[in-house]
KOLZA-629542 format. One record per atom (N, C-alpha, C): x negated, y negated, z; residue in one letter. Coordinates in steps of 0.001 Angstrom, whole numbers, padded with zeros to 6 digits, always signed. Example, Ala and Ser with C-alpha at 12.3 -4.5 7.8 and 13.67 -1.06 7.14 Angstrom:
BEGIN
-013190+005690+007800A -012300+004500+007800A -013200+003300+007800A -012850+002250+007080S -013670+001060+007140S -012900-000030+007870S 
//
This chain:
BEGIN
-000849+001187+000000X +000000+000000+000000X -000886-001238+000000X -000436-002428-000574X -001240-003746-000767X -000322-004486-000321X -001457-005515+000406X -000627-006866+000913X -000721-007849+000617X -000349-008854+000433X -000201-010572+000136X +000447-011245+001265X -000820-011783+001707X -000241-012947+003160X -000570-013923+003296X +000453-015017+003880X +000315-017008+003593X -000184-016478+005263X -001173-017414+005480X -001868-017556+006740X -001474-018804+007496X -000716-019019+008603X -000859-020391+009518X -000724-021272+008351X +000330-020721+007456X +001463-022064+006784X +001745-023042+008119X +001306-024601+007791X +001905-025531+008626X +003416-026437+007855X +004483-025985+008882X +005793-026145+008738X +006160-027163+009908X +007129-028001+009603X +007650-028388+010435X +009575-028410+010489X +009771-027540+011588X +011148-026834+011777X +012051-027933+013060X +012729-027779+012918X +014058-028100+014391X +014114-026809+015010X +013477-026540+015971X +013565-025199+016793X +013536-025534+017975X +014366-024966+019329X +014107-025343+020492X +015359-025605+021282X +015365-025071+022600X +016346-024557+023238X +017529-025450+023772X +016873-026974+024245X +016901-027874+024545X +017584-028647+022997X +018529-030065+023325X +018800-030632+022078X +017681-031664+022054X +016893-032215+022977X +016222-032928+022578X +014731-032806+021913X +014471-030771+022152X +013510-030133+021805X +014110-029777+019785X +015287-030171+019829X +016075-029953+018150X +015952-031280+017520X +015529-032207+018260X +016184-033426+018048X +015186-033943+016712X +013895-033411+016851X +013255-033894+015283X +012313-032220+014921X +012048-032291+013668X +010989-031062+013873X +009619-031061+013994X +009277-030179+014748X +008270-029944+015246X +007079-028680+014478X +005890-028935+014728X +004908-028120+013987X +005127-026793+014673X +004962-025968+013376X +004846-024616+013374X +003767-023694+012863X +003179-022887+012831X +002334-022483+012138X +003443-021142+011623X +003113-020268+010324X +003629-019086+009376X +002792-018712+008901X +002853-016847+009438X +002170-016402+008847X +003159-015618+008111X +003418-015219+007081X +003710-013780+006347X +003105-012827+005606X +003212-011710+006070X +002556-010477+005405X +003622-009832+004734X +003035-009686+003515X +004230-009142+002489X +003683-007487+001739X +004082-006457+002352X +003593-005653+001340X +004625-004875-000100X +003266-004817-000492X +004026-003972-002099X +003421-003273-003170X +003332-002642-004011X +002601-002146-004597X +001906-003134-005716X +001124-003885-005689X +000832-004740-007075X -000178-003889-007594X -000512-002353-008147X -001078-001981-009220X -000983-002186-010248X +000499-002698-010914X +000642-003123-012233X +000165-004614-012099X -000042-005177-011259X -000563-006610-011735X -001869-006780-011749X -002152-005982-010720X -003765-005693-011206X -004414-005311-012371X -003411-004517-013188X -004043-004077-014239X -003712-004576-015707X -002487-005639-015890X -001646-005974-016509X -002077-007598-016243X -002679-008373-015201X -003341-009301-014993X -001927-010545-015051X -000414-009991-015019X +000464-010857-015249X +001481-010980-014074X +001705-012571-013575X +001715-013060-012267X +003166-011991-012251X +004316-011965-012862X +005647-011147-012757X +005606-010133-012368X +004696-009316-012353X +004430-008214-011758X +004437-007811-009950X +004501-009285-009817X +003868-009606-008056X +005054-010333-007568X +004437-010746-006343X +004804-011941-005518X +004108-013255-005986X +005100-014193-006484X +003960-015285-006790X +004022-016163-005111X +002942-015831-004290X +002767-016447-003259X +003113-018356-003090X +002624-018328-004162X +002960-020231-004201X +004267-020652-004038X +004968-019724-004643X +006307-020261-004736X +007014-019654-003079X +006547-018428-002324X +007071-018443-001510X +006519-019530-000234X +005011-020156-000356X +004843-020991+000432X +005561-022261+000286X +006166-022309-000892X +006743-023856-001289X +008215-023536-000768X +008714-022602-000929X +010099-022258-000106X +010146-022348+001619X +009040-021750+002130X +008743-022136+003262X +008377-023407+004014X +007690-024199+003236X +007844-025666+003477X +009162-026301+003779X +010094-026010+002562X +011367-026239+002873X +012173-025527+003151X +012289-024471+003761X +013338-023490+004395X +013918-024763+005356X +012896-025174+006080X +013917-025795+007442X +014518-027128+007512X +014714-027563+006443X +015447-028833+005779X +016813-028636+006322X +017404-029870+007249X +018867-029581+007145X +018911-028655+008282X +018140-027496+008693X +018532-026254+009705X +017929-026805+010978X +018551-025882+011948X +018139-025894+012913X +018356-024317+014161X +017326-024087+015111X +017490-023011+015576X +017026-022819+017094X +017939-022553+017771X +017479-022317+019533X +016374-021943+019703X +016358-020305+019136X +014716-019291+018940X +014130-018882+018351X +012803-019281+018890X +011817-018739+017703X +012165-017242+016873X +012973-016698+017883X +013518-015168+017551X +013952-015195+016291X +015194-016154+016388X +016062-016138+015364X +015223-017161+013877X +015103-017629+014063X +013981-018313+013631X +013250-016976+012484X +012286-016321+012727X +011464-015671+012736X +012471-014500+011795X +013675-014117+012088X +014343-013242+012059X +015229-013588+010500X +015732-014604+010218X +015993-015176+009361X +014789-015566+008527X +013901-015933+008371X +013016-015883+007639X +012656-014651+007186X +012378-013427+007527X +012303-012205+007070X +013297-011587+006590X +014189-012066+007027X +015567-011121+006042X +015798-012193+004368X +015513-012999+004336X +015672-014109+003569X +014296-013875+002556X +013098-013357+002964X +011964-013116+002448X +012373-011608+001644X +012715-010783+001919X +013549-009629+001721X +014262-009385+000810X +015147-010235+000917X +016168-010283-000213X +015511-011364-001150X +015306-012471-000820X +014792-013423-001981X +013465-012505-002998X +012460-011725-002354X +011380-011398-003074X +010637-010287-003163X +011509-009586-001917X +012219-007842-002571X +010695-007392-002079X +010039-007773-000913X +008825-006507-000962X +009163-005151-000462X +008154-004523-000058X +008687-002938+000354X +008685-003149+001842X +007713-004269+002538X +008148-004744+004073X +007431-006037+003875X +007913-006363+005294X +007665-008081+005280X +007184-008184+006969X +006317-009151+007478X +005704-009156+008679X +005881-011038+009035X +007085-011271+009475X +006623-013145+009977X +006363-013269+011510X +005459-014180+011235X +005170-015017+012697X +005176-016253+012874X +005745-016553+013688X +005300-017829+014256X +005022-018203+015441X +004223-019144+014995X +003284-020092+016245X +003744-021445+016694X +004313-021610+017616X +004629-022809+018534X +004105-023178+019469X +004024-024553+019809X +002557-025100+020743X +003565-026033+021599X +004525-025363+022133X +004972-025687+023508X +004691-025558+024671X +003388-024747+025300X +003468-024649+026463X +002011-025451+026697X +002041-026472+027187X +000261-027306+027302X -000725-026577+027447X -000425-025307+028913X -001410-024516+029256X -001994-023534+028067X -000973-023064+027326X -001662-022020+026107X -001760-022461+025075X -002533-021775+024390X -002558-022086+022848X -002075-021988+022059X -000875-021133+021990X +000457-021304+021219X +001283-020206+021888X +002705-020014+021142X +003293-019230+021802X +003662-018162+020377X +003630-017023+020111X +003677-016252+018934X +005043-014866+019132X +005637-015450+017984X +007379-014673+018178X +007080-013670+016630X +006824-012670+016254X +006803-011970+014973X +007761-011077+014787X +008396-010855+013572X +009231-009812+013465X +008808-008781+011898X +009439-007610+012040X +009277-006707+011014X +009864-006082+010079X +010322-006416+009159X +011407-005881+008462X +010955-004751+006847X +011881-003672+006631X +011356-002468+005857X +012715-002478+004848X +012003-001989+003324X +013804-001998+002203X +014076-000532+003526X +015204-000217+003408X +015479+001177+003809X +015256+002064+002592X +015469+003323+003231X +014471+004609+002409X +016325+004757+001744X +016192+004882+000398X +017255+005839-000244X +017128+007438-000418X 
//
């Protein structure tokens, strides 16, 4: 299996439990790990074959336009089902990083999602 992953995409989302923590958005870091088979693009050298990564980092920029979300959970959770269906890998891995707590260095919520087996 092969992967394609956007590393500590910087996003800025409305996330947060609090309305005044919703009230503008705040930095996020995204990672996604996308796997799938790209042997035919490897060998065929033609971007359709794949994930064109650019376009899912440019969707991710703007996923959170307009939205807003209590938890990073849900958050996190919707982005992978949405990654899924929009670009069809065989699994998908998101994380995110939020820098709410002063004492740590971020706080990291990931989820995992698989097509099901027919």
């Amino acid at each position: 299996m092969s992967k394609i992953a956007i590393v500590d995409l910087e996003v800025f989302y409305s996330v947060g439990v609090t309305d005044e923590e919703r009230a503008k958005p705040q930095r996020l870091l995204l990672t996604v790990d996308m796997s799938l088979d790209f042997t035919s693009a490897s060998v065929s050298d033609r971007l359709e074959r794949t994930i064109n990564y650019q376009n899912v980092a440019e969707h991710l920029l703007k996923f959170g336009e307009g939205r807003k979300w209590k938890l990073v959970e849900k958050l996190v959770a919707n982005l992978a089902d949405w990654i899924m269906t929009e670009y069809k890998p065989e699994a998908v891995m998101v994380e995110a990083k939020k820098f709410s707590i002063p004492q740590a260095g971020y706080v990291s919520v990931s989820v995992e999602r698989a097509q099901e087996s027919r």
